[in-house]
C-alpha positions as CSV (number, residue, x, y, z in Angstrom):
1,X,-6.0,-76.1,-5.0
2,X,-4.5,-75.6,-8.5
3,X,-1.0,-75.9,-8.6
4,X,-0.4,-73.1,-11.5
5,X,-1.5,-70.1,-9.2
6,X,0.2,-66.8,-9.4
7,X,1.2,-65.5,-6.5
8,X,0.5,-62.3,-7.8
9,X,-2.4,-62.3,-9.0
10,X,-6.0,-62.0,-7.2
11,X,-7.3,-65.5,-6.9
12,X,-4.2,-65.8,-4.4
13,X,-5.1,-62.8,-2.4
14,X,-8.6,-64.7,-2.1
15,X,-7.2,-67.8,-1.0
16,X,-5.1,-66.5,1.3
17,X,-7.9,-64.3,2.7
18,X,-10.6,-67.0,2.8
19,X,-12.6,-66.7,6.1
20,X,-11.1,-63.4,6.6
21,X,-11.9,-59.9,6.9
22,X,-10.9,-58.3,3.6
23,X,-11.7,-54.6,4.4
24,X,-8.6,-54.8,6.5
25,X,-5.8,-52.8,5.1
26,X,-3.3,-55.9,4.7
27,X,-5.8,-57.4,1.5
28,X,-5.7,-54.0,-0.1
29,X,-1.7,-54.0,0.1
30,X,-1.5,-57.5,-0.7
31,X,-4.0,-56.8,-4.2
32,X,-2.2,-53.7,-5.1
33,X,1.4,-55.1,-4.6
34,X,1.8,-56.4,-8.2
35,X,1.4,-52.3,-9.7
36,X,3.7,-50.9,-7.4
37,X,6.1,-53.8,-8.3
38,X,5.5,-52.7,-11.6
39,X,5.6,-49.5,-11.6
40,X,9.5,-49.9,-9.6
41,X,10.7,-52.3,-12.0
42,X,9.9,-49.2,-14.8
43,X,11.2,-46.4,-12.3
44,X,14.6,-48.2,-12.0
45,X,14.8,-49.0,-16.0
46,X,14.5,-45.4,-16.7
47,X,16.8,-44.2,-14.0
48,X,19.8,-46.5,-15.5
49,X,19.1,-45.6,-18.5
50,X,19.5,-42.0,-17.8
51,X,22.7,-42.2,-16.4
52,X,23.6,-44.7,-19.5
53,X,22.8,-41.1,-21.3
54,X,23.7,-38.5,-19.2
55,X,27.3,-38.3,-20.6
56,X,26.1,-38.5,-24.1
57,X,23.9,-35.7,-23.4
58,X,27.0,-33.4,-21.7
59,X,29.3,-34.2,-24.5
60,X,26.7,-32.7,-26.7
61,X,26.2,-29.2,-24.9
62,X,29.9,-29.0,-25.1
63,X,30.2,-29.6,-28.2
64,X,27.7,-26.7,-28.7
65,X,29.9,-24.2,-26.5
66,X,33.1,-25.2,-28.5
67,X,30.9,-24.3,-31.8
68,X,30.0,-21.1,-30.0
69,X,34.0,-20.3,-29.0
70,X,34.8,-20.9,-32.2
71,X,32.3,-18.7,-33.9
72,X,33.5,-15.9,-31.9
73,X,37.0,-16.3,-32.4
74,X,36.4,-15.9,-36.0
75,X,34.5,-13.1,-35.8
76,X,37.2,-11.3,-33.4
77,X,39.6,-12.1,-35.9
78,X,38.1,-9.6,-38.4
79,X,37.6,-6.8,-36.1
80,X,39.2,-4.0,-38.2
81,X,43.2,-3.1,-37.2
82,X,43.6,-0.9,-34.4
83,X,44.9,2.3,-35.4
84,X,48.7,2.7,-33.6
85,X,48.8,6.0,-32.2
86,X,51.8,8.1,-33.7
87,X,55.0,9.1,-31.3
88,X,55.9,12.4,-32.0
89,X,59.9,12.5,-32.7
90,X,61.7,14.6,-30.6
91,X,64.4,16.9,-32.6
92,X,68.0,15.9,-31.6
93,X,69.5,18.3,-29.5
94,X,72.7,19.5,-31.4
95,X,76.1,19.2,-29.6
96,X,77.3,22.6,-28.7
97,X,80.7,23.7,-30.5
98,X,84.3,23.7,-29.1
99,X,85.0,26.7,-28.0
100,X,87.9,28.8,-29.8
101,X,91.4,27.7,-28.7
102,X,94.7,29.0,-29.4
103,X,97.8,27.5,-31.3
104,X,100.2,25.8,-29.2
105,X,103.6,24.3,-30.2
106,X,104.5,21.0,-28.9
107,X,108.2,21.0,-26.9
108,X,110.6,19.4,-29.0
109,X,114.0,18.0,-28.1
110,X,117.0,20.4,-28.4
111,X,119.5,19.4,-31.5
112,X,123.0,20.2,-31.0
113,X,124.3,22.2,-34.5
114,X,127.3,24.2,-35.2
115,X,127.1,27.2,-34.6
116,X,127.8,28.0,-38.7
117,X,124.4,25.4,-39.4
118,X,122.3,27.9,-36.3
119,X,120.3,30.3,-38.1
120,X,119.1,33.6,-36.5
121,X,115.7,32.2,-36.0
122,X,117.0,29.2,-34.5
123,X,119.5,30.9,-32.6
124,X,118.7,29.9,-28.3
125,X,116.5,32.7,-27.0
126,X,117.8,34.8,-23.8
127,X,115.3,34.4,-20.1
128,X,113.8,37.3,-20.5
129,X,112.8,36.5,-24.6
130,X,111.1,33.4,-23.4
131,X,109.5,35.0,-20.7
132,X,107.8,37.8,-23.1
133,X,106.9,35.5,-25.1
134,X,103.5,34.7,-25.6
135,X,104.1,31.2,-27.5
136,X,102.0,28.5,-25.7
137,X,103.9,25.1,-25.1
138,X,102.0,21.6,-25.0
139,X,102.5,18.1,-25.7
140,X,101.2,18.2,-29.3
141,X,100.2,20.9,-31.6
142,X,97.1,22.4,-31.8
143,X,96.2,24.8,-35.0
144,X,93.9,27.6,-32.9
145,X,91.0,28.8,-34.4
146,X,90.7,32.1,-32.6
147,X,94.1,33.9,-32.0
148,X,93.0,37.3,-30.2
149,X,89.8,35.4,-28.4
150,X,90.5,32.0,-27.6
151,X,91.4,29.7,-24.9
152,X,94.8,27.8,-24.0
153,X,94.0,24.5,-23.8
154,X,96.4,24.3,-21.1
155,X,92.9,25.6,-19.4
156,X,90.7,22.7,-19.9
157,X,91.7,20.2,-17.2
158,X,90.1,16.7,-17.1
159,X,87.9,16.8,-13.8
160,X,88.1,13.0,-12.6
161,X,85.9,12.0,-9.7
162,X,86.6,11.0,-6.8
163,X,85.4,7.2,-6.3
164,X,82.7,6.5,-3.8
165,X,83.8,4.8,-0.6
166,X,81.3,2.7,0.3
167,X,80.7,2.3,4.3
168,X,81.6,-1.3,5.8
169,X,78.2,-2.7,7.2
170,X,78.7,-3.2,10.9
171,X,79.3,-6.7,12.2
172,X,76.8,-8.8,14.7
173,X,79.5,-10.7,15.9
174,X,82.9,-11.1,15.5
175,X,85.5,-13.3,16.5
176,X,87.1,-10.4,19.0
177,X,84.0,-8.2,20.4
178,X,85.0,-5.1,20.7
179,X,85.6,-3.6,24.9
180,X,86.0,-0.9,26.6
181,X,89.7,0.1,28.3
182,X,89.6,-1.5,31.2
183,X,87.1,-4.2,30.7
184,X,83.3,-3.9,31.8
185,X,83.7,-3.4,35.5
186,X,85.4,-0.1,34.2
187,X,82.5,0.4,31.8
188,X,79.7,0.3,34.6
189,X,82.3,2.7,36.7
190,X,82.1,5.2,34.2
191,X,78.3,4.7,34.0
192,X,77.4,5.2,37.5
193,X,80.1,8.6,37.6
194,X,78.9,10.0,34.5
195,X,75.1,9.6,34.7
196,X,72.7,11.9,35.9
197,X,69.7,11.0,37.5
198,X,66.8,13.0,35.5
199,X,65.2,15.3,38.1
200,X,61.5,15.3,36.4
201,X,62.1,11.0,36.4
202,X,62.9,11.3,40.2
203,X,60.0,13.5,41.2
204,X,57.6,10.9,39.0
205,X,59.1,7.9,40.5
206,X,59.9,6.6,37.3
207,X,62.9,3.9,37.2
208,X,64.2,1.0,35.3
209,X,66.3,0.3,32.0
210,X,67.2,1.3,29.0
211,X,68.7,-0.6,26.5
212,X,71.1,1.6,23.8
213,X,72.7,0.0,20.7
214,X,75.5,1.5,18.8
215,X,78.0,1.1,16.9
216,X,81.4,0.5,17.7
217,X,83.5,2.0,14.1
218,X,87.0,0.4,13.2
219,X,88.7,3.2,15.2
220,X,86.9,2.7,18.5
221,X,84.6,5.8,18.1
222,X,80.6,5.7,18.8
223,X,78.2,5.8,16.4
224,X,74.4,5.3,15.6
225,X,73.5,5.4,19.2
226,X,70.0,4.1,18.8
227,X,67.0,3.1,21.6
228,X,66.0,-0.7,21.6
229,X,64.0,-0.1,24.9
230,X,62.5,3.4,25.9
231,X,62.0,4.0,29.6
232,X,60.9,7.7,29.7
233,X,62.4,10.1,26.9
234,X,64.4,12.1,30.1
235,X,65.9,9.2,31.1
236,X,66.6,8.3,26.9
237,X,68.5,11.2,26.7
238,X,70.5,10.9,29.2
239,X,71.7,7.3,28.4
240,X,72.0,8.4,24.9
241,X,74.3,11.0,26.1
242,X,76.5,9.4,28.5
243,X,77.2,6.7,26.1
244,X,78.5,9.2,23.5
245,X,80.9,10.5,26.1
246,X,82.6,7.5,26.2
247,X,86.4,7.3,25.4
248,X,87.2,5.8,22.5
249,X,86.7,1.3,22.7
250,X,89.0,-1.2,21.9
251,X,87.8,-1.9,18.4
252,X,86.4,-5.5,17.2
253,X,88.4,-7.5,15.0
254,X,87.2,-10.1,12.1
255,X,90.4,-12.5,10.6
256,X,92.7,-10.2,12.0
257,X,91.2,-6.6,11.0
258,X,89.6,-4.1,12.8
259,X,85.8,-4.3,11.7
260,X,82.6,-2.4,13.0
261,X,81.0,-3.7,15.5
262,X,77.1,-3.5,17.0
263,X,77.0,-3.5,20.6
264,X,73.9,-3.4,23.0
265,X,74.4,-1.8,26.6
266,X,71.6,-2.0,28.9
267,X,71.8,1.8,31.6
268,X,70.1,1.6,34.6
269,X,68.3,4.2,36.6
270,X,67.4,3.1,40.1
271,X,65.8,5.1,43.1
272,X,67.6,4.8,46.2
């Protein structure tokens, strides 16, 4: 046996098969090996060299699409101006005139004169003079325009308003809550003699709670009685009134002033 055989090549696949049937399927494998080896040793080239030139190939389309961006921003830019729709100016409104006024004389200061310097039109008029008179007095003088027609301006009075009071927001908690006189044993006293059983709620069996939350103001009065918990609008009502009959609470108090307080009271309505 030579010692330069390829072990690829068919004199091999005849050696090894000597004495052998060679219609078997392993000879035809064993023959053909050396193309498919071939043929996968070219597959593998082209695939790396593919992915050697797939980025190349990217870059280029995007260069492409930049090209194309820029062509169109070019051609935007000489789109012809927009035309700038015209704002119709609205005539000022003229300020009305002042309306006619009569003269008034500021009040001067008296100026003690002999009676030799007084003149006859100086001289101090008598009550009833000054009270015919039909001389307006003011703090400055003011030439009228309109004698027979016109206004004093002792008429025109400067309306100032009133500043708005703003309502204190009511308090969750407080460092003193606020009670009612007596403490709450006298509360649920008051409850249970003030509250009237709903007859339609009695007839439907219908019992349980409802919860109520107010406000308790600065001054101890009730307000913004609200419903946290419905039971049955009868029954609602009745809470809702009950509560508002209440006497007047010990208010809350925050550092030492009396604040608004909310407070949540559960009323009952039980069957015996």
């Amino acid at each position: 046996m030579s010692k330069n055989v390829d072990l690829t090549s068919k004199e091999w696949c005849d050696l090894v098969f000597v004495g052998k049937n060679k219609a078997f399927g392993a000879y035809r494998l064993r023959v053909n090996s050396p193309k498919r080896y071939t043929w996968a040793t070219v597959g593998v080239i082209c695939v790396v060299a593919f992915a050697f030139a797939l980025p190349y190939i990217v870059d280029s389309f995007k260069f492409g699409e930049a090209e194309e961006e820029i062509s169109t921003v070019v051609e935007m830019s000489q789109l012809p101006e927009a035309e700038v729709e015209k704002q119709e100016v609205q005539p000022l409104v003229e300020t009305p005139p002042p309306p006619p006024l009569k003269s008034s004389i500021k009040f001067t200061a008296p100026v003690i004169k002999k009676d030799e310097e007084v003149s006859d039109e100086e001289e101090l008029k008598s009550q009833d003079e000054l009270t015919q008179s039909k001389v307006n007095i003011s703090i400055a003088d003011v030439k009228g325009n309109d004698e027979e027609h016109g206004q004093d301006i002792a008429d025109f009075r400067e309306v100032i308003a009133e500043p708005v009071v703003e309502e204190e927001k009511p308090y969750e908690a407080v460092e003193q809550m606020p009670t009612f006189p007596g403490g709450e044993a006298e509360l649920m006293k008051f409850i249970r003699d003030n509250l009237k059983y709903p007859v339609i709620a009695q007839e439907n069996g219908i019992q349980g709670r409802v919860i109520l939350r107010f406000v308790v103001s600065k001054t101890g009065t009730i307000d913004n009685v609200t419903v946290l918990r419905s039971l049955d609008p009868t029954c609602d009502k009745e809470a809702i009134r009950v509560v508002k009959s209440m006497p007047k609470w010990i208010p809350g108090k925050q550092n030492g002033n009396n604040v608004p307080v909310y407070f949540t009271l559960p009323v009952v309505f039980k069957l015996l």
